[in-house]
C-alpha positions as CSV (number, residue, x, y, z in Angstrom):
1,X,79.7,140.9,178.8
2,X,81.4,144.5,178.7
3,X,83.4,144.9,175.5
4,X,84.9,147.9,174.0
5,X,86.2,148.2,170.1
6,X,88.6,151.2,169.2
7,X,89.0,150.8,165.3
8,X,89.4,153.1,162.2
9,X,85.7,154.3,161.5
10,X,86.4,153.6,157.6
11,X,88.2,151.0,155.8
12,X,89.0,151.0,152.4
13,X,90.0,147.3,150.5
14,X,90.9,146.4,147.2
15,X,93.6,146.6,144.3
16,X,94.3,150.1,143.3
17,X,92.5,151.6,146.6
18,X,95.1,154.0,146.8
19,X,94.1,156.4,144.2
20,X,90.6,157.0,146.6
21,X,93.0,158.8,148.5
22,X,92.5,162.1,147.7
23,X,88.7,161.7,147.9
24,X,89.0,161.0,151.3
25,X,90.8,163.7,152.1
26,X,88.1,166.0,151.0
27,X,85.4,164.0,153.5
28,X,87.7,165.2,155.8
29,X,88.2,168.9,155.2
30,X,92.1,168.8,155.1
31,X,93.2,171.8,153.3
32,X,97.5,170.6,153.5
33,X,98.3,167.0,154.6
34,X,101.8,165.9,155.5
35,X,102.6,162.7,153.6
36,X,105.2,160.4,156.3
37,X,107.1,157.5,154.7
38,X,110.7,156.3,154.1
39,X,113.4,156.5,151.6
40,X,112.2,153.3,150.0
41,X,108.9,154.5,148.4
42,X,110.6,158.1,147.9
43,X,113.3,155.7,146.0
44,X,110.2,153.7,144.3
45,X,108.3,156.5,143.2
46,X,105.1,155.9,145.0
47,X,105.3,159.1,147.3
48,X,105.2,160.8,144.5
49,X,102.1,159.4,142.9
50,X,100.2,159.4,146.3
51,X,101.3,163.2,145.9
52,X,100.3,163.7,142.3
53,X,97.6,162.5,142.7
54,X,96.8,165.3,146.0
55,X,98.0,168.0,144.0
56,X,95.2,167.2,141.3
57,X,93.0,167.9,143.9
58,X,94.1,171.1,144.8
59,X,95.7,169.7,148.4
60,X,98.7,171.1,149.3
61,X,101.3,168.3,150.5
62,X,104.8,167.9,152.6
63,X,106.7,165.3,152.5
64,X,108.6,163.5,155.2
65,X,110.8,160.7,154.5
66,X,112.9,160.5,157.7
67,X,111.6,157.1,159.0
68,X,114.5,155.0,157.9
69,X,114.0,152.3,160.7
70,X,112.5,151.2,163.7
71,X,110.6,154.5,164.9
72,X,112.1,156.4,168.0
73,X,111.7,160.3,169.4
74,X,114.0,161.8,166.9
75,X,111.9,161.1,164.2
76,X,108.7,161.8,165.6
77,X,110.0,165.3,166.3
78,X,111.6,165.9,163.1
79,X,108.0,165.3,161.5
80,X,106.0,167.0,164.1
81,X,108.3,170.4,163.3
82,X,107.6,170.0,159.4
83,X,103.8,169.2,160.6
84,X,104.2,172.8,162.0
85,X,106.1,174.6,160.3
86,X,104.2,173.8,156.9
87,X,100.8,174.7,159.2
88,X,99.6,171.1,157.6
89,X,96.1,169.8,158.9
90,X,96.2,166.1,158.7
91,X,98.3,163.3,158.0
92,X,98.9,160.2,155.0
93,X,100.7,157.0,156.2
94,X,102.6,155.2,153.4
95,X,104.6,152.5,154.6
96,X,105.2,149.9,157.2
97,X,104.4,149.5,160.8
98,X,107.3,152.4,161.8
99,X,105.5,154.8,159.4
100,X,102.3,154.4,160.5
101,X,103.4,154.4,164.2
102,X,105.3,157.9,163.9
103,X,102.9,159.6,161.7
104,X,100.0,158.7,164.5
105,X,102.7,160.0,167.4
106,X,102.7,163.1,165.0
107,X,99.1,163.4,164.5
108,X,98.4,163.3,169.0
109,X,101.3,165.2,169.7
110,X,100.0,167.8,167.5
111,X,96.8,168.2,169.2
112,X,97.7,167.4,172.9
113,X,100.0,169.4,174.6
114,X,103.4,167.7,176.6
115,X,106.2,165.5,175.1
116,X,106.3,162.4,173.2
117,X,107.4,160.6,176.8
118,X,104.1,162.0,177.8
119,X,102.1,160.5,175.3
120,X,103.2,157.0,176.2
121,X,101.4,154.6,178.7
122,X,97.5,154.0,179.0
123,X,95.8,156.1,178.2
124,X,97.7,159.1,178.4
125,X,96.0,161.4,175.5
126,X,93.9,164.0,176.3
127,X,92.4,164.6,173.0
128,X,92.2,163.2,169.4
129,X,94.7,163.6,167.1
130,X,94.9,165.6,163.9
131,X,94.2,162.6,162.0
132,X,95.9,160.0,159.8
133,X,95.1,157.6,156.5
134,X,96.8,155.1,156.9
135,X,98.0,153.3,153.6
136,X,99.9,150.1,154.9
137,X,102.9,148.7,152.6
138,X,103.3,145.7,154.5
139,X,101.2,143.1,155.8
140,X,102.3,142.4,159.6
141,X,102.5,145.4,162.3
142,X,98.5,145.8,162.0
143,X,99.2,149.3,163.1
144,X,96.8,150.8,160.7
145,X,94.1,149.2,162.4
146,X,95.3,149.9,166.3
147,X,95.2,152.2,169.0
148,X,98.8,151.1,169.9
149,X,102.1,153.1,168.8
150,X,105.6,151.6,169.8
151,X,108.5,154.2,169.8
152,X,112.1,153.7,170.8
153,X,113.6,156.8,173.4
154,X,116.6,158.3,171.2
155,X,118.4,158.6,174.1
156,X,117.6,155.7,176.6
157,X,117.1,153.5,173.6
158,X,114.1,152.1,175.5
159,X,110.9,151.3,173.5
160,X,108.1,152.8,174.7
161,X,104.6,152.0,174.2
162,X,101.3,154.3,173.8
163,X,97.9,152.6,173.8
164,X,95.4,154.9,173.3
165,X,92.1,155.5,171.1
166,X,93.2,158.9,170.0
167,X,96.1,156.8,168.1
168,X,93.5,155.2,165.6
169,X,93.6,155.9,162.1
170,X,91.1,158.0,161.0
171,X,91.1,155.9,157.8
172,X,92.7,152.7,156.6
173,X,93.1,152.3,152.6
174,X,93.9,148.7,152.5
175,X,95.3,148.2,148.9
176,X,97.6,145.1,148.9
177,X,98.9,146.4,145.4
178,X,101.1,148.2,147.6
179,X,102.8,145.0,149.9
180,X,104.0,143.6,146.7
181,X,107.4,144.9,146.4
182,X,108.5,143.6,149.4
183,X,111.5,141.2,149.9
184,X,111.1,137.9,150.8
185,X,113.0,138.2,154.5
186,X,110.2,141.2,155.2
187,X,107.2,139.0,153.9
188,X,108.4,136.6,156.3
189,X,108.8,138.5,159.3
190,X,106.0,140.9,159.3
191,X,104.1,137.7,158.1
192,X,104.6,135.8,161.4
193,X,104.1,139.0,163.3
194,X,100.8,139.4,162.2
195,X,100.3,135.8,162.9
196,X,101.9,136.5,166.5
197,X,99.5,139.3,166.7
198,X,96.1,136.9,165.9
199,X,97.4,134.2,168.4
200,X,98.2,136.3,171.4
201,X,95.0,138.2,170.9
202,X,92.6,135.2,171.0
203,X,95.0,133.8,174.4
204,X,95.2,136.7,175.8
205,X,93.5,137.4,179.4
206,X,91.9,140.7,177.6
207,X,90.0,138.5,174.9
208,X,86.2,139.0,174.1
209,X,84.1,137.3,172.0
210,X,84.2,140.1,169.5
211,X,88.0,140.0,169.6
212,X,88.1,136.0,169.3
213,X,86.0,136.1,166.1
214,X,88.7,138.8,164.4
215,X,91.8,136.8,165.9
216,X,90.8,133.5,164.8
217,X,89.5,134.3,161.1
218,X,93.2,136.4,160.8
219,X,95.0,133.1,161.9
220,X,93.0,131.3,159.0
221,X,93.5,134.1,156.4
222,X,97.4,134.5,157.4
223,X,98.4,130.3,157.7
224,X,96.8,129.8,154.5
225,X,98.4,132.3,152.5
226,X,101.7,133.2,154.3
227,X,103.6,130.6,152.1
228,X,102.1,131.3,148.8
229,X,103.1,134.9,149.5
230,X,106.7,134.4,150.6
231,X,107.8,131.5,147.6
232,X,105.6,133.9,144.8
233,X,105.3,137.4,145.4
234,X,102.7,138.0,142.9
235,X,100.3,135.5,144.4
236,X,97.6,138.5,144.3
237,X,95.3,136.3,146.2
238,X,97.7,135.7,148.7
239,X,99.0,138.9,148.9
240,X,94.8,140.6,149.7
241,X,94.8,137.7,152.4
242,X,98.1,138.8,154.0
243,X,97.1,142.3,154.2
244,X,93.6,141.9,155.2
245,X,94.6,138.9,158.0
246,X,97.2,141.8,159.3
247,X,94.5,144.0,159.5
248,X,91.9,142.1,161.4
249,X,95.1,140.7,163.5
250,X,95.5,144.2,164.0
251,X,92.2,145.1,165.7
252,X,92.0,142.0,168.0
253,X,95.4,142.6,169.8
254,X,94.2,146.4,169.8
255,X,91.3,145.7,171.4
256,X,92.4,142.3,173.6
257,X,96.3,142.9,174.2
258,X,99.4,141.0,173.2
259,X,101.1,138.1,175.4
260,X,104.7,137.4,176.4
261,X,106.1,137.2,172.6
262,X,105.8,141.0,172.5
263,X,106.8,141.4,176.2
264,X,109.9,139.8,175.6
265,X,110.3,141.1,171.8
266,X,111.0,144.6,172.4
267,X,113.7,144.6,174.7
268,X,115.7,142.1,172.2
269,X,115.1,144.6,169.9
270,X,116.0,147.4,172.1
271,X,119.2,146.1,172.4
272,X,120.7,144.7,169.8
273,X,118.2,146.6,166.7
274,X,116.8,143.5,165.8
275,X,113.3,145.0,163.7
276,X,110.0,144.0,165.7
277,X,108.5,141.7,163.7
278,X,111.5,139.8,163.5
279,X,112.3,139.5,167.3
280,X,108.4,138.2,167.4
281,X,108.9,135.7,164.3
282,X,112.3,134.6,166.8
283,X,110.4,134.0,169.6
284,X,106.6,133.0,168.8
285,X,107.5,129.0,168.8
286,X,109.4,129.2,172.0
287,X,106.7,131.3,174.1
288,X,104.0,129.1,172.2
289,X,105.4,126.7,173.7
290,X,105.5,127.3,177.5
291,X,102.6,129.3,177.1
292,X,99.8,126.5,175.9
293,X,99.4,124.5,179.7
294,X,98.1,128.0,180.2
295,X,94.9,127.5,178.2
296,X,95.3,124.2,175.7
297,X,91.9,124.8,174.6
298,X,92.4,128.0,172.8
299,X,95.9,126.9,171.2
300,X,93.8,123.8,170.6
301,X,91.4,125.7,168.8
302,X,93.9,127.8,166.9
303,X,95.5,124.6,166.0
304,X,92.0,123.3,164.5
305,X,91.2,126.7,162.7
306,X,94.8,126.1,160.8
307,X,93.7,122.4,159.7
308,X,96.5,121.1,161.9
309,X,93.7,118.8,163.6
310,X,90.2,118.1,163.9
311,X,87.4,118.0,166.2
312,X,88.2,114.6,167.7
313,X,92.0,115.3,168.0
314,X,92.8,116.1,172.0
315,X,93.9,119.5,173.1
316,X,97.2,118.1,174.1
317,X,98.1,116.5,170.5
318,X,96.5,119.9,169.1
319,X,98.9,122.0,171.2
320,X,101.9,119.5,170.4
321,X,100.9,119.6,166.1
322,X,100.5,123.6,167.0
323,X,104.0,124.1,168.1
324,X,106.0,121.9,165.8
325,X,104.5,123.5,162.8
326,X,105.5,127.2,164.2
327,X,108.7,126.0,164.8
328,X,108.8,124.3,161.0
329,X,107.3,127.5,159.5
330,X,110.3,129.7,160.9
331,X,112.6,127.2,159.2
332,X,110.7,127.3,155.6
333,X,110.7,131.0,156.0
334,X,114.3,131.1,157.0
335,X,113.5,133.1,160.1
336,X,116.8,133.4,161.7
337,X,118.1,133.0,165.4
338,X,119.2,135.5,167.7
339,X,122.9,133.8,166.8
340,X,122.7,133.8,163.0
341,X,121.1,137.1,163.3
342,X,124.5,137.7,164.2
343,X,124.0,138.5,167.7
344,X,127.0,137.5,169.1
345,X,126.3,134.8,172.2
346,X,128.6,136.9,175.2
347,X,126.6,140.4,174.7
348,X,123.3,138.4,174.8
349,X,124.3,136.3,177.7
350,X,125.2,139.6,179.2
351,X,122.0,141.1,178.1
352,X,119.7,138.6,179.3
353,X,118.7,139.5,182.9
354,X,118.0,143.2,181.4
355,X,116.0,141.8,179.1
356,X,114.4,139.0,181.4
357,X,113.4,142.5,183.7
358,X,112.4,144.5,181.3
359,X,110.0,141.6,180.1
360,X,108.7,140.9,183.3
361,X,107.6,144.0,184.2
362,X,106.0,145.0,180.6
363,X,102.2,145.6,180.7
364,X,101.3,142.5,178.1
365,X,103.3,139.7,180.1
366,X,100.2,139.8,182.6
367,X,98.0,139.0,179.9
368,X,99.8,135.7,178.8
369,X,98.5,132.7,179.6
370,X,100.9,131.6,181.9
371,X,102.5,134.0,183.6
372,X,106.2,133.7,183.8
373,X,109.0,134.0,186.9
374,X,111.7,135.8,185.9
375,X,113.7,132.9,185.4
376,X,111.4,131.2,183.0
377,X,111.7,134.0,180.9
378,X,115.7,133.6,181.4
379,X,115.1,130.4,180.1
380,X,113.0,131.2,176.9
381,X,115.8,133.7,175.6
382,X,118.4,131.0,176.3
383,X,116.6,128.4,174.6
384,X,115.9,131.2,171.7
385,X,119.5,132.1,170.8
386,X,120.2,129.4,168.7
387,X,116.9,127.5,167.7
């Protein structure tokens, strides 16, 4: 067996983790670090601490809090200029999935020469990046763990995806202290994105026995907790699980791809700005779905590993229990439907073949277990819309 693992070459876990931060730094040599986050945590205060707490420690720090959304060109520019023009050396994370995604954009595109468009694709990136520490808010995108960045074109609109080991974090401070201000609707959705992550990982075409091991204890870690998390927000157990099931979710898809949820994910979001780990959490019981004729011994076996069913209950049953329960989960979580989203039902109709093309031709749909005509996947957003 050939198998290949791109992952952060430290990790960091535990409650108040962040406050290593400036510690690792030093390991690193960074002399002026550029902290990227969002108005949120500038709002909340913890920019500021994560920059007090450099400053005691003689490192310069700039601060860029442009990331107010899903991440696209504009912003990566806009940071990449202060990275610049502030002559700063490395980079620190703080925040979601579309943090973490533009400050490792900022980090290659400051060491590789060409444009962001250039970047994209597989392995496109010549050389390693300047480096990020990643300090993850939230416990869904996995992105502090991956070599994958997804960025929307300003213009076009169109997400584009880089997959490369030069986008790894250079370090990954896991401190779930930090996921516990988030809203119930975000637990939610970047919940069952991390969950979408772990279960396309250990289906997909690309999955190794190293992979399989990561994806399947992140589906344990991440069933068993996810509701505890979303009805109590200070479940601190529940919280650690979330974040580290995200992060081992994180590595497997890195290292064995995605599946058709993702495929056909992005270009709902593309369209009508529907946040990425929502238009997964929309579409993972659908997709689960058709998907499981495609290998009903692996959604068997994810099936098993979340106490659904046991050893002597058939694949088939397994894959039936499997479904139903994704579908009842988006209910209890009050995941919502393309329609009460508030998508309005002629722009999607209108929408679909785009998106149906756009899915079909995306890099992880070959990876799926079944791999759909273009009018299956017509089908799945038409059954979607208002399930």
């Amino acid at each position: 067996m050939n198998c290949e693992l791109d992952i952060p070459s430290r990790v960091i876990i535990g409650a108040d983790t962040r406050a290593r931060v400036a510690q690792e730094i030093g390991f690193l040599e960074w002399s002026r670090v550029l902290i990227v986050s969002d108005p949120f945590h500038e709002k909340a205060g913890r920019i500021s601490e994560i920059a007090q707490l450099l400053s005691k420690a003689d490192i310069e720090v700039s601060t860029c809090t442009s990331v107010d959304g899903e991440p696209d060109t504009e912003m990566v520019r806009c940071g990449f200029q202060q990275f610049q023009a502030d002559k700063c050396d490395g980079i620190v994370a703080l925040g979601g999935g579309s943090v973490i995604d533009t400050a490792k954009t900022i980090s290659v595109l400051a060491r590789n020469e060409g444009t962001i468009e250039n970047l994209m694709g597989i392995d496109n990136v010549a050389r390693q990046g300047a480096g990020v520490i990643a300090l993850p808010t939230t416990s869904g995108t996995g992105s502090e763990a991956s070599k994958v960045v997804v960025i929307t074109d300003s213009q076009s609109q169109v997400k584009m995806t880089g997959r490369s080991r030069a986008y790894v974090p250079s370090i990954a401070i896991l401190d779930y202290k930090l996921t516990m201000s988030m809203p119930k609707s975000l637990t939610a959705a970047v919940g069952i994105d991390a969950l979408t992550h772990a279960i396309e990982a250990y289906v997909s075409r690309q999955a190794s026995d190293f992979t399989d091991l990561l994806a399947l204890s992140a589906v344990k870690l991440i069933w068993s907790s996810m509701r505890q998390a979303w009805h109590n927000s200070t479940d601190e157990d529940a919280r650690q699980n979330m974040l580290i099931g995200s992060f081992r979710a994180g590595i497997a898809f890195s290292n064995a791809s995605v599946g058709l949820v993702h495929s056909m994910s992005e270009p709902i979001g593309a369209c009508f700005h529907v946040p990425h780990g929502l238009s997964n959490a929309m579409l993972l019981p659908a997709v689960t779905k058709f998907s499981v004729d495609g290998t009903p011994s692996r959604y068997a076996a994810i099936a098993r590993c979340m106490d659904l069913a046991d050893g002597s209950t058939p694949d088939e049953e397994c894959c039936r229990t499997l479904v139903n329960e994704l579908h009842q989960l988006g209910r209890e979580l009050e995941i919502p439907s393309p329609k009460s989203f508030g998508i309005d039902k002629t722009s999607y109709e209108e929408h679909i073949e785009k998106m149906a093309n756009d899915a079909a031709v995306a890099g992880s749909t070959s990876n799926n277990p079944v791999i759909p005509t273009f009018d299956q996947i017509k089908d799945i957003y038409c059954d979607t819309y208002d399930t």
